[in-house]
N, C-alpha and C positions, 0 to 999 in steps of 0.2 A: 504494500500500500504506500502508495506516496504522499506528498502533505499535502495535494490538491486537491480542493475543496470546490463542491458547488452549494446552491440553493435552490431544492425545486419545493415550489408554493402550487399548493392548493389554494384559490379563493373562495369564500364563501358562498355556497353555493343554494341552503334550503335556511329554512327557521327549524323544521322539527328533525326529520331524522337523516342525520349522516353519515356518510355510506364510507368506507373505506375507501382512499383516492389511489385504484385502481390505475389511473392516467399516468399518475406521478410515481409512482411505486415500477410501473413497466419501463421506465425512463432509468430510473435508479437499478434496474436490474443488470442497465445494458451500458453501464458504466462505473458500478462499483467495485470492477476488481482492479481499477487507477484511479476513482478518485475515492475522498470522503464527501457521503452525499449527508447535507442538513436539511431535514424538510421542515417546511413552513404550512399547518392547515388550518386556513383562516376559519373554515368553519370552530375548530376547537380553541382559538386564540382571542383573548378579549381583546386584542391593539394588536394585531399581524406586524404594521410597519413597525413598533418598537423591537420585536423580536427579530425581522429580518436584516433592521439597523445593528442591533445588538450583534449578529453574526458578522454583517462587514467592518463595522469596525476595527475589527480585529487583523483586518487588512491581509488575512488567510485566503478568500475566495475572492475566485477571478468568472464567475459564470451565475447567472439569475433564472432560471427555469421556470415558466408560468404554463400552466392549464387554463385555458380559456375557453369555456365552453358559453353558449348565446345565454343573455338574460343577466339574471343574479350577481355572476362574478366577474363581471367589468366591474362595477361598484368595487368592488376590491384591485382587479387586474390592472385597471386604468391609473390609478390614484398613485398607487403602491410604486407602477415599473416605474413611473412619472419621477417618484421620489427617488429612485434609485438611481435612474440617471441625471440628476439635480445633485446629490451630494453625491455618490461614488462613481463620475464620469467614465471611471476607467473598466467598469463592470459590463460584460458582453450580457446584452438580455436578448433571452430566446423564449418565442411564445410556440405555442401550442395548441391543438385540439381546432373544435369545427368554427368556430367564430372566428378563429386566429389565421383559418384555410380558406373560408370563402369571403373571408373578406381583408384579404392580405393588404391590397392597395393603400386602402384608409387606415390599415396598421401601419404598416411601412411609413407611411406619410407623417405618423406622430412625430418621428423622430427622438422616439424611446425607446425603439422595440429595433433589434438586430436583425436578427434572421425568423421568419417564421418556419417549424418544420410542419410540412403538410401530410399528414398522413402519419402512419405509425414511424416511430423515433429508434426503433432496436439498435438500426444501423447507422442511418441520420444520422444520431444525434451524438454515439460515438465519435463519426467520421467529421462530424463539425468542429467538436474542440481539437479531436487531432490536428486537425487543418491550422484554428487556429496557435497553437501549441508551436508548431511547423511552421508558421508563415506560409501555408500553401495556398491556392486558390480552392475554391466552394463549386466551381461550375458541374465538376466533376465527381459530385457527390449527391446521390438521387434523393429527393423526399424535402426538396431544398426555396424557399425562395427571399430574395436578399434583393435589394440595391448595388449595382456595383457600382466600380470608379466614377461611371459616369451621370450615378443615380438614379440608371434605368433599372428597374422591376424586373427580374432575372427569377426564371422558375426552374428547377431542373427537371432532369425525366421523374417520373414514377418510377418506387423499385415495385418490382413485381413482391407479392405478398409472401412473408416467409413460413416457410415449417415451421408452425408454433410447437411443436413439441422437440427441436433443438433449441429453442431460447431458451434464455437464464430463467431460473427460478425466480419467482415474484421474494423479493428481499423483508419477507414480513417479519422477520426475528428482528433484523435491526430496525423497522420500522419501530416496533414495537416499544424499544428504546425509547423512542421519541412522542409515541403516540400508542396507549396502551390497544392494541385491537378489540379487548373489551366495550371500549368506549364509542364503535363502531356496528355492535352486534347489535341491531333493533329487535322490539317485540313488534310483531307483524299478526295478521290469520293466520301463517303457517307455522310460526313458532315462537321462541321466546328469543333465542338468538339469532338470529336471518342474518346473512352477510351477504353484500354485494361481489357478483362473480364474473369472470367476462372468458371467457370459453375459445370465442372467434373475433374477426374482423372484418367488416364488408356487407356486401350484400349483393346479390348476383343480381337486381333488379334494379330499375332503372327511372324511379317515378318523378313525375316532373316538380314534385313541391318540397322533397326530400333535401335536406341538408347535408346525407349521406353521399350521395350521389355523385357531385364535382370531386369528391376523395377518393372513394374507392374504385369510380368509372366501370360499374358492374363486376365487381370479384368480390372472392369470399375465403378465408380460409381459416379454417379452425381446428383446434388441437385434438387429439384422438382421444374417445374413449376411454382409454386406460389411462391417458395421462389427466384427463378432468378426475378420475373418480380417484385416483390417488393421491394428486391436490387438496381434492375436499373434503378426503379421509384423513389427513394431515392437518386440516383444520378443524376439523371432527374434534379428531382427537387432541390436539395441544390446546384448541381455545374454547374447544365446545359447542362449534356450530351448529344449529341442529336443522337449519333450513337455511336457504338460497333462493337470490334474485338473480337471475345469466341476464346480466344488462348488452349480451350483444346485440347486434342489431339486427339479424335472421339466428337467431338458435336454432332451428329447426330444418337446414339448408338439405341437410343432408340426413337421409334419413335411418342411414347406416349406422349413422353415428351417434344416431337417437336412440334408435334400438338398442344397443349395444350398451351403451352409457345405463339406460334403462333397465339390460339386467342386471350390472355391477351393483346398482342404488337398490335392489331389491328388497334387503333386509335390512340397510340402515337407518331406516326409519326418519326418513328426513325429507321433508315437504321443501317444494320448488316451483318457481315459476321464470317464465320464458316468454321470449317477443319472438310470432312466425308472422307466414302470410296465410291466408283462410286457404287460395288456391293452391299453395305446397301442402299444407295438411291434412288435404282434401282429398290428397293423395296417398295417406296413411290408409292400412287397412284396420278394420275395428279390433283384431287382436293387436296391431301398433298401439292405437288410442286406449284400450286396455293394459297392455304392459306399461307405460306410460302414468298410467293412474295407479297400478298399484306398485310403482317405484318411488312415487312421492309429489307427480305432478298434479298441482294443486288448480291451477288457471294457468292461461294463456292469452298474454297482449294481442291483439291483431288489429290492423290499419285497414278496418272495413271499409272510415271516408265517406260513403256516401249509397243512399239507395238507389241512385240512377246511374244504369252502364252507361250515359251519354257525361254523366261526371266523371266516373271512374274514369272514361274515356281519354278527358281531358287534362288526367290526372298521369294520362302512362300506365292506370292499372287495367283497362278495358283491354277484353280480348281471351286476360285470362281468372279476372276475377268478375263474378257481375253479382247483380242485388237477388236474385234467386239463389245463388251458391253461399251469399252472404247469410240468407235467410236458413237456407237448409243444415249451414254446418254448425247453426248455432243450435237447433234441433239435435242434431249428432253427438254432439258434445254433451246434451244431457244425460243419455245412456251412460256414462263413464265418471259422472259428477267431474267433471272438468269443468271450470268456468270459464264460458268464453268471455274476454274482454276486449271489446269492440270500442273503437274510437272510428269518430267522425271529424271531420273537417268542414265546419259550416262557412260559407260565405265567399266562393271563390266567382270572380269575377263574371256579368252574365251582358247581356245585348244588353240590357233596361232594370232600371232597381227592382218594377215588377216582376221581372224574371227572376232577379237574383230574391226576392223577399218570395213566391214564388218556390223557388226550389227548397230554402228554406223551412219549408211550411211543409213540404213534399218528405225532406228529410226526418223532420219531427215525426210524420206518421209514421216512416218505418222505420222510426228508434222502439216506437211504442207496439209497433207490429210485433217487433223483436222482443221485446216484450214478453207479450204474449204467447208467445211460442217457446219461452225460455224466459220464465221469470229470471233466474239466476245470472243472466247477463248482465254483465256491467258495463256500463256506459260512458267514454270518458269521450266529451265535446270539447273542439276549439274552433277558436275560427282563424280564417286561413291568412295566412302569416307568409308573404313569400319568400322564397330563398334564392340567392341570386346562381341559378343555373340557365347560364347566358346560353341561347340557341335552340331552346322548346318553347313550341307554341305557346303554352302558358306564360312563361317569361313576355314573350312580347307582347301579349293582353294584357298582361301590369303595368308595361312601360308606357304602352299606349293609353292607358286608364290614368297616367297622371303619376305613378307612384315611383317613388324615389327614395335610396336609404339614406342617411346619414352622410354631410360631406364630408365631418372630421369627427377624429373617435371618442374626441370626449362626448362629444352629442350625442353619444350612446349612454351618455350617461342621465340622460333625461328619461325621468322614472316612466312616462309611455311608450322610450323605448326596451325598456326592461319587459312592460308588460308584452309588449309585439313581442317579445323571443320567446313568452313565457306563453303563445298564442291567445292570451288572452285581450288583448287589445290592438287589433291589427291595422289601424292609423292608415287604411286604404281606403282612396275616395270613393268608392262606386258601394262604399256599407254606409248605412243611414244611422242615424242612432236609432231611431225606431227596429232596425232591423238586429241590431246589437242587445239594446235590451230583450228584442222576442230571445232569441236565444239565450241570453243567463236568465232571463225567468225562467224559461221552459228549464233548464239545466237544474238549477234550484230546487221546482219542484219533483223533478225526476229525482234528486237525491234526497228525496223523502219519503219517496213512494216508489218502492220500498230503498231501506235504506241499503246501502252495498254493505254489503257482507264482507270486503276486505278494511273496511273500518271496525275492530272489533271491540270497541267502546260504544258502540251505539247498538247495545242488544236490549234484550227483555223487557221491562216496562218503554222506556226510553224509543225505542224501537215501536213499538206498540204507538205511543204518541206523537213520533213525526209521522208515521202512514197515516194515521188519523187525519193532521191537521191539513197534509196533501192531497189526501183521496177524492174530495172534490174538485181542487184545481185540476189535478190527473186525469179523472174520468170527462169534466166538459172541457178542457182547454183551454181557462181561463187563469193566463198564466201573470198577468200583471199586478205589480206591486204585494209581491211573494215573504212582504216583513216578517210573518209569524215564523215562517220555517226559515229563515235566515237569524229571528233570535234564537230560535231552538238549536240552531249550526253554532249559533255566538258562543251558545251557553255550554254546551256541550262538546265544545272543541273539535267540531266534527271537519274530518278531513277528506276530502272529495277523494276519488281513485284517479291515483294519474301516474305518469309514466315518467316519475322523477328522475332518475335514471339517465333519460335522455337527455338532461340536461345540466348534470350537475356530476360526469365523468369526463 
């Protein structure tokens, strides 16, 4: 070990529960056996920037490492790198993750931020400090995008995705030093310890609203079978895990590897959930979606988006997912007590508000359809939030509708634009307010009647008492000014089902 030091920071990322930084720990793997790595996670720090000061002062570290994922942790990322290069000019800062990849420009341009790595950092992010260490040039190192001499914006190639079961082990002993893993193990519906887990990388599809998308450019690859289940037998065993969240972004790509994975989990008695697509699991046979369930799989995320194939369509997912297959495999799933978890995307751009307010109203029916045919489904709505993947259709119906991101990065730090990452407030011209409150009232009353089942504070009498006060908004429609069950949310700390996850690794 040498005495070179870095600092890789997590910013804060939720208010309630935080997930082990998974981002920064994969970074730390693929560089600790030359440097000493200091983590920083703002989630578990009452003043980050004292801590991160306190480390450079000491005039040991030559490197700054940020996670930047859209939403929450600018309010940290921004402020923080800001400061670093204000008092220790001499520190190379390197960002990270999806907000730091698709919108490089407007980072680059702060002129606080060094290099962004775009995509996973195994190799990257090694072959960066070498470089620098070396004096050698960046051009020739994949996963890369910088300023050079002449201040032009310089991207390098994509590395093709690695064999995750030759990379380093995730470095959680010495995390642990730093940040008890305890302190990371949530109580959830599946269990009392839940840990956040990431399995693969990618996503073999190609949807046009996806933030995934401009990274991966359709690939996927994920580690085997035998090396997930003896990972998470090792966390079994040392910290106690007794459930899992796979925050990848298709867990279920492959279905070899589902199976497989599914018989090892057999007998350890440990509840799990995972993010697919309806049309890849739909392609499971019903002894898959049974082994599955009685290996620990508890629910499953899916990006249903919408009840009309001419949405899906618009979306990149028409062709091979449509609102009958939507409808039927939520059905499917009930055989197997698997929950499906369906999110929609309200509010994507139409010919006329009437259209757009319109399809809305269209979407409503078949959340409730669904319903119906699967009380157990859960429902997670946002409204649509574009991501700048230049060159689909979609993209230039936003451009042409007037909308525009942010010109410099602090203006990200305008709390509407937190909310736009967080899809809840998507600041595009062609949504009305009218058409923004239809949808979080309806949202509102829907989390009341009945309440999700992966909140599991809100049982027995309590439970009993929101369906109650929703049952009538629920059954005529009559979704406005929803105050009662919004104090019953106040009072009872009720937390919506959502896919934290995605934005706060």
């Amino acid at each position: 070990m040498t005495n070179r030091k870095i600092i890789l920071f997590n910013p804060k990322s939720g208010r309630w529960k935080h997930r082990v930084p998974n981002s920064i720990l994969k970074v730390a793997a693929s560089v600790s056996d030359q440097y000493h790595v200091d983590y920083v996670d703002g989630n578990l720090e009452d003043n980050p920037w004292e801590t991160i000061k306190s480390f450079l002062e000491k005039g040991e570290h030559r490197y700054f490492g940020v996670t930047v994922m859209p939403g929450p942790q600018l309010k940290q990322a921004i402020p923080i790198s800001k400061k670093v290069r204000e008092h220790f000019p001499e520190i190379k800062i390197i960002w990270g993750g999806y907000f730091a990849t698709n919108h490089c420009n407007v980072v680059l341009e702060s002129g606080f931020v060094d290099v962004v790595v775009a995509g996973p950092g195994d190799t990257a992010f090694p072959n960066l400090l070498n470089a620098w260490e070396n004096n050698l040039p960046l051009d020739e190192i994949k996963n890369l995008i910088y300023r050079d001499a002449s201040n032009k914006i310089i991207k390098t190639k994509k590395e093709e995705l690695l064999d995750q079961d030759t990379l380093p082990q995730m470095p959680y002993t010495n995390f642990n030093q730093h940040y008890p893993i305890q302190r990371y193990l949530a109580k959830t519906f599946m269990g009392k310890k839940t840990m956040a887990y990431h399995s693969s990388f990618g996503c073999p599809f190609t949807c046009s609203f996806c933030a995934v998308v401009p990274i991966y450019n359709a690939r996927w690859k994920g580690e085997s079978a035998e090396k997930m289940y003896h990972e998470i037998k090792w966390l079994k065993d040392n910290y106690g895990v007794d459930s899992l969240e796979f925050h990848d972004n298709n867990f279920f790509t492959s279905r070899k590897r589902v199976v497989e994975f599914s018989k090892l989990m057999l007998h350890e008695n440990m509840g799990w959930w995972g993010e697919g697509r309806i049309d890849t699991l739909d392609k499971y046979s019903d002894e898959d979606l049974q082994l599955m369930a009685d290996a620990g799989c508890k629910m499953i995320f899916f990006g249903a988006e919408s009840g009309s194939d001419e949405v899906l369509k618009q979306m990149d997912k028409g062709g091979t997912q449509t609102a009958e297959q939507i409808e039927k495999f939520a059905t499917r799933l009930s055989k197997f007590n698997i929950v499906p978890e369906y999110s929609f995307v309200l509010g994507l751009p139409g010919k006329s508000e009437a259209q757009v307010m319109k399809q809305i109203n269209e979407d409503i029916r078949f959340i409730k359809k669904l319903k119906r045919l699967n009380a157990s489904t859960e429902i997670i709505i946002y409204l649509y939030s574009p991501v700048p993947t230049e060159g689909s259709e979609l993209h230039d119906q936003i451009t042409k509708a007037g909308f525009h991101f942010p010109a410099t990065l602090e203006d990200w730090l305008d709390p509407s634009w937190e909310n736009f990452d967080l899809r809840k407030n998507p600041l595009t011209p062609w949504l009305t307010p009218k058409m923004v409150d239809r949808v979080k009232n309806f949202e509102t009353v829907l989390n009341g009647y009945p309440p999700t089942v992966s909140d599991f504070r809100v049982k027995g009498a309590k439970r009993f008492i929101l369906r109650a006060s929703s049952w009538f908004r629920y059954k005529t429609g009559f979704y406005k000014y929803p105050y009662e069950i919004k104090v019953l949310h106040k009072i009872w700390k009720y937390r919506q089902p959502e896919i934290e996850g995605f934005y706060s690794e």
